[in-house]
C-alpha positions as CSV (number, residue, x, y, z in Angstrom):
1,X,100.5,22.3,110.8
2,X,98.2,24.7,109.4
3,X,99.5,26.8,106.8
4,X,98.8,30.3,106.9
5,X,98.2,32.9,104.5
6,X,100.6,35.7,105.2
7,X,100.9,39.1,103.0
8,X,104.3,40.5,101.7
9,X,104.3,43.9,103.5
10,X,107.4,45.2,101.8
11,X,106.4,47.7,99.7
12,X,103.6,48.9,102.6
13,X,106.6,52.1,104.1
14,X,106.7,53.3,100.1
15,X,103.1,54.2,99.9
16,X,102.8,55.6,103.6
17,X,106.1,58.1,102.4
18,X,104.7,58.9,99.0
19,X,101.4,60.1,100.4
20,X,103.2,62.0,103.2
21,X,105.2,63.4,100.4
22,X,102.0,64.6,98.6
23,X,100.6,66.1,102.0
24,X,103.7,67.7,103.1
25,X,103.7,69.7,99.4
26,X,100.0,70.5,99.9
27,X,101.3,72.3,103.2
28,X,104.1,74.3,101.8
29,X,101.8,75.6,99.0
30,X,99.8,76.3,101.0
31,X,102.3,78.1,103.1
32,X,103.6,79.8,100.1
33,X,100.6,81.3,98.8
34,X,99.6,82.7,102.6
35,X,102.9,84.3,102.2
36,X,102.5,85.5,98.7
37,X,99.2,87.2,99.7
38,X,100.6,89.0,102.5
39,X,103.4,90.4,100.5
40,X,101.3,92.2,97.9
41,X,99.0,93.3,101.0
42,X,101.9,94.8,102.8
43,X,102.6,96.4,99.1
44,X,100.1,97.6,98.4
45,X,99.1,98.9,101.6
46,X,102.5,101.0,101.7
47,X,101.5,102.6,98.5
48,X,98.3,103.8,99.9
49,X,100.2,105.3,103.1
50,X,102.7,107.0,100.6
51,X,99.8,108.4,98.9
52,X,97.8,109.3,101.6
53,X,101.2,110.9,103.2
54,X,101.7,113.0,99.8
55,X,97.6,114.1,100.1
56,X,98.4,115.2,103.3
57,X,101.9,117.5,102.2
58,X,99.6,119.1,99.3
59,X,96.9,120.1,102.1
60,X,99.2,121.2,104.5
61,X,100.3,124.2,101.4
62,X,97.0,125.2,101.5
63,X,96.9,125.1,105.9
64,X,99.8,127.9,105.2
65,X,97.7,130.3,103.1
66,X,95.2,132.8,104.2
67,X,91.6,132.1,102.9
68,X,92.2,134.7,100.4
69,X,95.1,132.9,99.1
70,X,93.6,129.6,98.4
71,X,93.2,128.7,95.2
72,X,94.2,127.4,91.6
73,X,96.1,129.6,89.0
74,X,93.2,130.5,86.6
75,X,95.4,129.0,83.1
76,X,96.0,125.7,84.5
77,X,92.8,125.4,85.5
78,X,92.0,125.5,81.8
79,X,94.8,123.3,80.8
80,X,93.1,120.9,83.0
81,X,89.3,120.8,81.7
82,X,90.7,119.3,79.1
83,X,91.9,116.1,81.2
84,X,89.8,113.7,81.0
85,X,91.3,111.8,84.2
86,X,90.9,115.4,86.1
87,X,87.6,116.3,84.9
88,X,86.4,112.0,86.0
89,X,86.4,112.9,89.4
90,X,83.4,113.2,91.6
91,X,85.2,116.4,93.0
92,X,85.2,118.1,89.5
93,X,82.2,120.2,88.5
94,X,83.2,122.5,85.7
95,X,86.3,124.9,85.1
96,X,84.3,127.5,86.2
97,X,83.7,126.2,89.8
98,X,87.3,125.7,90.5
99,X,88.8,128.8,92.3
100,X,91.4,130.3,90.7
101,X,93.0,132.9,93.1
102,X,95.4,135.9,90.7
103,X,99.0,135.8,93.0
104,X,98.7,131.8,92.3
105,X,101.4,131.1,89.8
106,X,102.4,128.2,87.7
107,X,105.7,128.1,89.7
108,X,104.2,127.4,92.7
109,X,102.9,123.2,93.5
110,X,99.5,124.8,95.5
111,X,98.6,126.3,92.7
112,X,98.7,123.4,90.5
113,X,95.2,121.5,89.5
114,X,97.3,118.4,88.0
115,X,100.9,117.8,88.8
116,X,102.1,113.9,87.4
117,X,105.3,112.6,88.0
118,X,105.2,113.2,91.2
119,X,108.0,111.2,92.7
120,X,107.2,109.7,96.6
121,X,109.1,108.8,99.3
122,X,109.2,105.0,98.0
123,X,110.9,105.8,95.0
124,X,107.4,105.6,93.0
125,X,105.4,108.3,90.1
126,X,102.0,109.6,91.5
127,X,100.0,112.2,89.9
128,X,98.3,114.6,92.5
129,X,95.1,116.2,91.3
130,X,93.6,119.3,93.1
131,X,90.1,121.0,93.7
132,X,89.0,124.1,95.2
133,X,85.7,125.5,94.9
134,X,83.7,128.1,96.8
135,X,80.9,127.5,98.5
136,X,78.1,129.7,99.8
137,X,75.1,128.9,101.7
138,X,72.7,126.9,99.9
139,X,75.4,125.4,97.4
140,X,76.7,122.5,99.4
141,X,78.4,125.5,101.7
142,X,77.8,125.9,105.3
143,X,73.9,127.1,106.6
144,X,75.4,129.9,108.7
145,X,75.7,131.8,105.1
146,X,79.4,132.8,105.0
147,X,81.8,131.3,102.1
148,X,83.9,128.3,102.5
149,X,86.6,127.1,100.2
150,X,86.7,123.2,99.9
151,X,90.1,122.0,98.8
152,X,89.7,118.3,97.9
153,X,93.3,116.4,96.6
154,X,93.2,113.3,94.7
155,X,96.6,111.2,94.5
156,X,96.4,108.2,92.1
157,X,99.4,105.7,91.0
158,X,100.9,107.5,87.6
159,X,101.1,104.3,86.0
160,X,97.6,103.1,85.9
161,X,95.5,106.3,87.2
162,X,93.9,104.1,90.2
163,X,92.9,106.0,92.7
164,X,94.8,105.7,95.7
165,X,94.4,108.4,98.4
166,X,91.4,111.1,98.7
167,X,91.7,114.2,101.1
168,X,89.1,116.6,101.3
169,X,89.0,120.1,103.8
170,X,86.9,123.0,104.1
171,X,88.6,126.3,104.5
172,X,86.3,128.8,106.5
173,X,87.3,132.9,106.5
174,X,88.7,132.6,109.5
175,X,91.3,130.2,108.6
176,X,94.8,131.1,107.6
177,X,98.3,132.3,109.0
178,X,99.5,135.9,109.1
């Protein structure tokens, strides 16, 4: 008889479990984090619809005006050169080229250059910031020589001042509702 040398396989279906345990946990982290990071897309990509819906409600008070009626109220717009948030943005020149129309009134949300606390459909603060200028020909305005108004509204996350929606339009003479 020939003796042979045999190994003790008993401890072999321990190891094989253990490192399909370790694999298995690599998968559901894995599986996690995917979901994670989906989450705070689908987050954050409903705050920048909510904000871009809110731009969109602040333009549309200025689609209701005639072009003689579109503009900032003349004291807020002072109030406002002296906010440093306001006055950062690209849309900002000076205090003296933001429009200011006399039958705007504080009361009124159209007439507002900064309104914070702005509460959106999702339960959440934004601040809305607003621009109008007018332009002629020659100063970013149309070639055909006749005035434009340029309303441009800025809607950032109260909180944190990011920037989260931008809407710019131009307002020719011609535009308005009677």
């Amino acid at each position: 008889m020939s003796a042979r040398v045999g190994r003790d396989e008993g401890g072999f279906g321990l190891v094989e479990l253990v490192i399909a345990i370790a694999v298995l946990n690599v998968v559901i982290l894995a599986l996690f984090a995917t979901f994670n990071a989906g989450s705070l897309s689908l987050q954050r990509a409903s705050r920048i619809s909510t904000a871009e819906t809110i731009a969109d409600k602040q333009m549309e008070l200025y689609r209701a005006h005639l072009y003689t009626g579109i503009g900032l109220d003349a004291s807020l717009v002072a109030t406002a050169a002296g906010d440093t948030v306001h006055t950062g943005d690209a849309a900002w020149v000076s205090s003296g080229s933001q429009y200011a129309v006399g039958s705007c009134t504080a009361a009124l949300d159209e007439c507002k250059p900064v309104q914070t606390a702005v509460s959106g459909p999702d339960g959440r603060s934004y601040r809305i910031d607003t621009y109008v200028r007018e332009l002629s020909s020659g100063a970013g305005g149309p070639t055909s020589g006749r005035e434009v108004k340029r309303v441009t509204v800025v809607v950032r996350a109260e909180k944190d001042g990011k920037l989260l929606a931008r809407l710019s339009s131009t307002f020719d003479q011609a535009t308005g509702c009677l």
